[in-house]
C-alpha positions in Angstrom: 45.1 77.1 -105.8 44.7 77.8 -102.2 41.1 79.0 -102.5 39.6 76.4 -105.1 40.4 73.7 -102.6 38.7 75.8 -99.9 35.4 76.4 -102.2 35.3 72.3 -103.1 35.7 71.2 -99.6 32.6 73.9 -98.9 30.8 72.6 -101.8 31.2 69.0 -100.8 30.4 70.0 -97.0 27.3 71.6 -98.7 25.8 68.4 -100.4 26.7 65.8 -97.6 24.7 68.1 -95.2 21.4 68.3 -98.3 21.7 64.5 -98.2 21.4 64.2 -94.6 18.7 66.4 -94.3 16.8 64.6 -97.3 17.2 61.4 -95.8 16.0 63.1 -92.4 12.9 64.2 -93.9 12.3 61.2 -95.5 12.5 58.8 -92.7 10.6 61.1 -90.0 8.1 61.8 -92.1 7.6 57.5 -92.7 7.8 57.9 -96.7 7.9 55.1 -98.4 10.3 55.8 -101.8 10.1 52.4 -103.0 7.1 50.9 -102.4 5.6 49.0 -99.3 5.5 45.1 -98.3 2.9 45.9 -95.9 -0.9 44.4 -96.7 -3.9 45.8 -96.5 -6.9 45.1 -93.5 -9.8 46.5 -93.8 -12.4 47.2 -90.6 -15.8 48.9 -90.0 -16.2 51.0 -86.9 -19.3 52.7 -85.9 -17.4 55.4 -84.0 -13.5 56.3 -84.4 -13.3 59.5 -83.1 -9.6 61.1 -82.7 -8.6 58.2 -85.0 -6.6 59.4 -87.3 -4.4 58.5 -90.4 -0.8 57.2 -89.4 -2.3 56.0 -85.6 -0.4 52.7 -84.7 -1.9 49.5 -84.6 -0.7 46.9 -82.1 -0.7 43.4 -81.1 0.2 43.0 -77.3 1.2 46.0 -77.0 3.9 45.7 -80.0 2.9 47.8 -83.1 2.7 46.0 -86.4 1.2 48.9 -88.7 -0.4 51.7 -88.9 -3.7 53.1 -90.2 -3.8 54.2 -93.9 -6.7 55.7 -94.7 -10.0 56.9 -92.9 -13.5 57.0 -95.2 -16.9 56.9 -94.0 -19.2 54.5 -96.4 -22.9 54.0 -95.5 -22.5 56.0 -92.0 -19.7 54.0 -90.9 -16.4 54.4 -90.5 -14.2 52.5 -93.2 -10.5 52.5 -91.8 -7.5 50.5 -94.1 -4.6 49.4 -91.8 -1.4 48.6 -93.1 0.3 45.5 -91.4 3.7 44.6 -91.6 4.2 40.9 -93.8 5.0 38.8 -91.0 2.1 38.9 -89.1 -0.4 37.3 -89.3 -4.0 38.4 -88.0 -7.1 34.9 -87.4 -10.1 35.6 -89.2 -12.0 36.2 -85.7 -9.9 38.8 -84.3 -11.3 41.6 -82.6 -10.2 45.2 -83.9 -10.9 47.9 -81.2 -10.1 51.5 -80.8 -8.1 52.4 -77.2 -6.8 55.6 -75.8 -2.9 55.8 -75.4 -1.9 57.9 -72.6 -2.5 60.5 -70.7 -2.8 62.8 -74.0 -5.8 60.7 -75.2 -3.8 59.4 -78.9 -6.0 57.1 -80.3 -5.0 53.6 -82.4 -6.3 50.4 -83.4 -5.8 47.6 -80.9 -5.8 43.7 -82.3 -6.9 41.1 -80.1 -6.2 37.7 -81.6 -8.5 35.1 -81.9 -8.5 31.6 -81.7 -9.1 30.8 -85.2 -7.0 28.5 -87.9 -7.5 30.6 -90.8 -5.8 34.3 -91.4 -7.1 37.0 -92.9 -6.2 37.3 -96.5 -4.5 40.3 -98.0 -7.5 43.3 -98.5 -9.6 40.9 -96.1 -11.8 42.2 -93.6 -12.0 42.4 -89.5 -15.6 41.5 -88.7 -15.4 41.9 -85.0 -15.0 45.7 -84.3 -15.2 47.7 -81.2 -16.2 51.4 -81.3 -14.2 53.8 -79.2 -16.1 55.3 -75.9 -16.7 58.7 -76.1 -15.8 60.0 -72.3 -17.7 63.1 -73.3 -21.0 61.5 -73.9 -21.0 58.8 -70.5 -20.0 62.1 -68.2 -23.3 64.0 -70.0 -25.1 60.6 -69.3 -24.0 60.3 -65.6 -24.7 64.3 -65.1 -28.0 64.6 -66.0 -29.0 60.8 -64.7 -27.7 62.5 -61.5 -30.2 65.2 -61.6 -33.4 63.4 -62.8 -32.9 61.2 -59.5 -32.7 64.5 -57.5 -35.7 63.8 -54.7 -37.8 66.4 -54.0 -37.7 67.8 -50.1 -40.9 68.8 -48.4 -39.5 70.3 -45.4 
């Protein structure tokens, strides 16, 4: 008698802890079982580089979704964000990738405009701003640098 209550209170110990770790998994890794109330905004970069799917996107500084899916369409980049229900984005807002960080993580920064109408579920963010590649403006300012070398005569 002894050891069947000793192998059911194992047993039960056993599927509490597969229940926590299930509901672990599914919460770090931001599943969504049931469906999502978040809508869809769509935006055209010319250049997202280190963009990448699941980056925040923030209003102020506070995030309010996240990006769902990265496609390039007529050599640009097509990026679907995800934005919570209860905020709302104006029609001229300005969508612009920014560099969190000293790691360099990448997401999409909102800046409201100052328009009356909001962007309608699958509506699209006109005003875009490409991210700056630090890469290419130090390659820029090196060899500028050396084309203004003068020549000495001494």
């Amino acid at each position: 008698m002894n050891r069947l209550n000793i192998e059911t209170a194992v047993g039960i110990f056993i599927i509490i802890g597969l229940a926590c770790m299930a509901y672990l998994a599914v919460k770090l890794g931001d599943v969504n079982l049931f469906g999502s109330d978040q809508y869809v905004v769509k935006a055209r970069f010319s250049n997202i580089s280190g963009l990448k799917e699941g980056s925040t996107v923030e209003i102020a500084g506070v995030q309010v979704g996240k990006v769902s899916k990265i496609s390039l369409d007529n050599y640009q980049a097509f990026v679907e964000l995800l934005i919570h229900p209860g905020v709302k984005i104006q029609e001229d807002a300005i969508a612009s990738i920014r560099t969190q960080g000293i790691i360099g993580d990448k997401y999409v920064k909102i800046s409201p405009g100052g328009a009356e109408e909001f962007i309608q579920p699958n509506g699209m963010l006109t005003e875009t701003e490409s991210t700056v590649d630090i890469e290419e403006l130090v390659s820029k300012y090196i060899f500028e640098k050396k084309e203004e070398k003068p020549d000495r005569h001494d």
